[in-house]
Structure formats: structure tokens, C-alpha cells
N, C-alpha and C positions, 0 to 999 in steps of 0.2 A: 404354543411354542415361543418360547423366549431366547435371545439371540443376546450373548454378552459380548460386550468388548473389554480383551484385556487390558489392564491399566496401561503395557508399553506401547501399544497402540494405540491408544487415548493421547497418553504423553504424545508421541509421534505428529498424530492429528494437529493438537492442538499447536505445537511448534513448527509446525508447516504453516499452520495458516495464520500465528505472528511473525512470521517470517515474511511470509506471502502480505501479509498488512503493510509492516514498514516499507517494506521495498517499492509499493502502491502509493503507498503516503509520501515517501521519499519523490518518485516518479513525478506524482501529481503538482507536488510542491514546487518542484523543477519547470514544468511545463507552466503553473500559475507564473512563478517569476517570471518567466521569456515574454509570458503575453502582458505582464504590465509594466515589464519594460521595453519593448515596442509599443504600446500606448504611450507612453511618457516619452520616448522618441517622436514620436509622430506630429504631438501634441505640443512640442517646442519648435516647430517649424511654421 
């Protein structure tokens, strides 16, 4: 039994989870800057 995915749901797929990436990468990037600039605050005291 072989189970296909139609190509617009492939598409679908696959632009969820570029989507779902940058916004992660976006997020992560965000939280890395805060925590090394409170090091670099900290670190000037």
C-alpha cells in the first residue's frame, strides 16, 4: 500500500515549516541578543 501526497499539500507542508523556521530563528536571535546584552551590562559594573 502506497500512500501519496498531493503536490498542494507538499507545497502547504513545506511553507509551514519555512515559516515555522524563520519566526524560530527570528525568536532565538531575539532572546540570544537580550542575554548578551545583560552580560555586557553586568560586566561594566
Amino acid at each position: 500500500m502506497t500512500t501519496y501526497i498531493f503536490f498542494d499539500e507538499a507545497l502547504r507542508m513545506l511553507t509551514n515549516a519555512y515559516l515555522l523556521s524563520t519566526i524560530l530563528l527570528i525568536a532565538a536571535s531575539g532572546i540570544g541578543l537580550a542575554v548578551i546584552e545583560t552580560i555586557e551590562k553586568t560586566g561594566q559594573r
